[in-house]
C-alpha positions as CSV (number, residue, x, y, z in Angstrom):
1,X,0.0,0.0,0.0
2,X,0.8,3.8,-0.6
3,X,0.9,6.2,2.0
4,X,-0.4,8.7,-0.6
5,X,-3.0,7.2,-1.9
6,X,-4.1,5.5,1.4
7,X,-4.7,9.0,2.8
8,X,-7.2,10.3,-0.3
9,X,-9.1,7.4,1.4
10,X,-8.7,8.8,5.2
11,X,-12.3,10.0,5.5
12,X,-13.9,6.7,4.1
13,X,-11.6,4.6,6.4
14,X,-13.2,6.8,9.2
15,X,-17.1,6.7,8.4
16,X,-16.8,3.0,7.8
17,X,-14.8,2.2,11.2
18,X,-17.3,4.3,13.3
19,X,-20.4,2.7,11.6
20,X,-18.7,-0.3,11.8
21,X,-17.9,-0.2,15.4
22,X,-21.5,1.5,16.1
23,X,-23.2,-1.7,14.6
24,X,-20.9,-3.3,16.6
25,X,-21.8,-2.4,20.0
26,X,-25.4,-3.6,19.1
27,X,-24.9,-6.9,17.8
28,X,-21.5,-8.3,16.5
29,X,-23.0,-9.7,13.4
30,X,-24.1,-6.8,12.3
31,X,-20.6,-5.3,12.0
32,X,-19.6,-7.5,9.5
33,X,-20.9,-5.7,6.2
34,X,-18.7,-3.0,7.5
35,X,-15.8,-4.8,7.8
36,X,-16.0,-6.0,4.1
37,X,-16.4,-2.3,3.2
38,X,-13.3,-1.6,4.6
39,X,-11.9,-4.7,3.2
40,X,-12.4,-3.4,0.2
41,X,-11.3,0.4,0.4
42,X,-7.8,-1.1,1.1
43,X,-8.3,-3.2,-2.0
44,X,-9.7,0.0,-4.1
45,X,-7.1,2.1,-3.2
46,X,-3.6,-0.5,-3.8
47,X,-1.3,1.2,-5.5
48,X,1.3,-1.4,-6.9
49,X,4.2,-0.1,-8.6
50,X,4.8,-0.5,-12.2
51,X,8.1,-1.0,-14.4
52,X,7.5,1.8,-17.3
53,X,9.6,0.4,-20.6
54,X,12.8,1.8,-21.8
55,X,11.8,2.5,-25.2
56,X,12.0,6.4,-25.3
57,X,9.2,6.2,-28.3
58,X,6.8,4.0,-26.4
59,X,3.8,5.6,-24.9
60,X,2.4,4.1,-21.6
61,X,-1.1,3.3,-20.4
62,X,-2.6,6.7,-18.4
63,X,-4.5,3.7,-16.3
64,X,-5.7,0.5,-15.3
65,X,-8.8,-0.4,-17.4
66,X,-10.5,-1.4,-20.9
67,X,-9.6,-0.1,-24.1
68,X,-14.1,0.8,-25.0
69,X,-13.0,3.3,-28.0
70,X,-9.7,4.5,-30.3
71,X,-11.0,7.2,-32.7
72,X,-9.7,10.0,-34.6
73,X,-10.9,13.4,-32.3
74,X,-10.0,17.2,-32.4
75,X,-8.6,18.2,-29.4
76,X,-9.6,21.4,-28.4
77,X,-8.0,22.2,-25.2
78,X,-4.6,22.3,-25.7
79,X,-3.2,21.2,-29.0
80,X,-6.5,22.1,-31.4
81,X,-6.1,20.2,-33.9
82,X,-6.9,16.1,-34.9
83,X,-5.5,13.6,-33.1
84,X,-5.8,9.7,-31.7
85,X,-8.2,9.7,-29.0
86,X,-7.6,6.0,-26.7
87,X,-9.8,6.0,-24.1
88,X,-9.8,3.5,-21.6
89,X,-12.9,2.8,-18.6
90,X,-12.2,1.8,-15.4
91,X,-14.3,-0.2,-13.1
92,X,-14.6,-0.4,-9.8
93,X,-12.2,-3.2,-9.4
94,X,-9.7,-1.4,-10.8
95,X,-6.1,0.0,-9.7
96,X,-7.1,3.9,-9.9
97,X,-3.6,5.7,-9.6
98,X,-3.3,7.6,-13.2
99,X,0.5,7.9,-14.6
100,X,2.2,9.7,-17.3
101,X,2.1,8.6,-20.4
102,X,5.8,9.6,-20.8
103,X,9.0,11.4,-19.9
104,X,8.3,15.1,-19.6
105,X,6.7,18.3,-18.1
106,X,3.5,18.9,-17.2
107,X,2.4,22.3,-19.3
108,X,-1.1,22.1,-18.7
109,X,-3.7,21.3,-15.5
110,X,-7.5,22.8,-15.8
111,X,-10.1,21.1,-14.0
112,X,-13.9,21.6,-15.7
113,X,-17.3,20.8,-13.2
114,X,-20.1,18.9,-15.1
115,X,-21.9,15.6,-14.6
116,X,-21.6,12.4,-13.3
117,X,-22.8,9.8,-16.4
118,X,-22.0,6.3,-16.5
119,X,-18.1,6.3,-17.6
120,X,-18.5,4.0,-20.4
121,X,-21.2,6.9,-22.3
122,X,-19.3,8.4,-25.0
123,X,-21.1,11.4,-23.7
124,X,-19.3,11.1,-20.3
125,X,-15.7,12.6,-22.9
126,X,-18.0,15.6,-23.2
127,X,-20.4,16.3,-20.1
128,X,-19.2,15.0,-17.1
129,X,-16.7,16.6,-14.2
130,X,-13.0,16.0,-15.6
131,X,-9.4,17.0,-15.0
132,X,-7.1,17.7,-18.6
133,X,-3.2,17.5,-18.5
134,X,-0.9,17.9,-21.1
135,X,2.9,16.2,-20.9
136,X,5.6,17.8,-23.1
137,X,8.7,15.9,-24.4
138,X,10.8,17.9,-27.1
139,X,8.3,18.7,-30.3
140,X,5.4,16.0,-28.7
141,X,3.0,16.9,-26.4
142,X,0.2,14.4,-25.0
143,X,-3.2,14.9,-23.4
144,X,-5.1,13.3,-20.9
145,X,-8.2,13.4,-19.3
146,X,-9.5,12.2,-16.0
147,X,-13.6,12.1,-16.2
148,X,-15.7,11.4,-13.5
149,X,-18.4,8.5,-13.7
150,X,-21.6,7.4,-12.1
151,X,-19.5,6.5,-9.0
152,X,-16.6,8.3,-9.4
153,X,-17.3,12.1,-7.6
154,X,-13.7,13.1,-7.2
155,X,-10.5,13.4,-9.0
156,X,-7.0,13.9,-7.6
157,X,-4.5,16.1,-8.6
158,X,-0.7,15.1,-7.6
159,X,1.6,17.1,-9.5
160,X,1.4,20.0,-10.6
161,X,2.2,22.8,-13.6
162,X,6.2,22.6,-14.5
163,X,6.9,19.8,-12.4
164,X,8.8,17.2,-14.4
165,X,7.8,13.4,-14.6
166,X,8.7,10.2,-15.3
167,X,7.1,7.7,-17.5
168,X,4.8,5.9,-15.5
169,X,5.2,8.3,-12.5
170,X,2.0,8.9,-10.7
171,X,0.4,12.5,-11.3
172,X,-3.5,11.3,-9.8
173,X,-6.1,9.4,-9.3
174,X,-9.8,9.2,-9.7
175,X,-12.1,8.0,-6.8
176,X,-14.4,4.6,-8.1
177,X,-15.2,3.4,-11.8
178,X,-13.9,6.4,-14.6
179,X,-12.9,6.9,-17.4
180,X,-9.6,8.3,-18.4
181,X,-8.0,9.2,-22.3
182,X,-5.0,10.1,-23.9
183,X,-4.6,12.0,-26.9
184,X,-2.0,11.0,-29.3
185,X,-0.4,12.5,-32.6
186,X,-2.6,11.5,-35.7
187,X,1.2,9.4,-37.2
188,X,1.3,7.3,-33.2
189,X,1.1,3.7,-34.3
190,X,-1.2,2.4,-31.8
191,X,-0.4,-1.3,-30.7
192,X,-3.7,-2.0,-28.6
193,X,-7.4,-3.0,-29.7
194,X,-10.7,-1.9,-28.4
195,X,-11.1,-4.6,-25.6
196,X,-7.7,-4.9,-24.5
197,X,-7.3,-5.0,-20.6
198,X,-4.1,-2.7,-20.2
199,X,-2.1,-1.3,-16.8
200,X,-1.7,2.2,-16.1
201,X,2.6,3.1,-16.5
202,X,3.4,-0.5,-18.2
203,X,1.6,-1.2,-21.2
204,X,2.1,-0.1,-24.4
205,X,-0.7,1.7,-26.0
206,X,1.3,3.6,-29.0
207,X,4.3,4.3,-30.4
208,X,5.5,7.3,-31.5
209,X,7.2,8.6,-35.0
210,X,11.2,8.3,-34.7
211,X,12.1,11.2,-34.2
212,X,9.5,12.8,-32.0
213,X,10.3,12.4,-28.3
């Protein structure tokens, strides 16, 4: 377990102990859906660590999740123009630390409010609450976006504008089931498939052009 990730959890930990041990005091039995609850926070919020590849052209995973769409998409945030839109849902069950995509500095954080749809809607990319980052290595620059789901009511922002990262480093997370994408340059050759299960800072999801990190 992470300290730092344990702690975005610090509140939950204490409304489930003091139901739990309210329950409890009443009847023993009764305390043990609350135990499983906090079974399960501990589970939700591992945060193993992850060996990010070599490869200075290979693009990392953002998250843990599904590959549910890879389309061509203008990007309107930060680069405005077309690019390779891989987004990838996370459920509940998944590891929900987010991590660069690659080696470079962050050059853009905004946070948006909105709503809270099921992840999986396409609509979720365009409505819901999200967080938008963009990495810059040399001439490349990469955006992703945290959205909020149906479950998920909170993301978390680690690093911060200027700070330099590592591929695979951890920059936040997003609290239950989400969705998270990265946006690629239209000439990435993408090496996953809708469907794929991949993990966040260790598997491949694109490759870029020689030449462009």
């Amino acid at each position: 377990m992470r300290l730092q990730t344990l702690r975005e959890a610090r509140w939950i930990f204490a409304v489930l102990a003091a139901v739990t041990i309210l329950f409890g005091l009443i009847n023993p039995v009764a305390s043990l859906p609350g135990l499983a609850l906090i079974l399960y926070t501990f589970y939700f919020f591992r945060d193993p660590d992850r060996q990010a590849p070599a490869d200075p052209l290979a693009v990392v995973a953002p998250a843990d999740g599904v590959v549910v769409e890879i389309v061509e998409k203008r990007e309107t945030e930060v680069i405005n123009g077309m690019m390779l839109r891989v987004a990838i849902f996370l459920s509940v069950v998944d590891v929900h630390t987010n991590r660069s995509p690659m080696d470079g500095e962050v050059t853009y954080r905004r946070h948006y409010p909105g709503k809270f749809l099921d992840a999986r809607n396409p609509e979720a990319s365009v409505v819901n609450e999200s967080l938008t980052w963009a990495f810059r290595s040399g001439g490349t620059t990469l955006v992703v976006r945290q959205i909020t789901g149906a479950i998920a009511r909170r993301i978390v922002a680690w690093s911060e504008m200027g700070d330099r990262v590592e591929k695979g480093e951890r920059f936040g997370m997003i609290r239950f089931g989400s969705r998270t994408e990265i946006y690629l340059p239209l000439d990435s050759e993408i090496t996953v498939k809708r469907g794929d299960r991949v993990k966040g800072g260790e598997t491949v999801v694109a490759r870029l052009k020689k030449g462009a990190a």
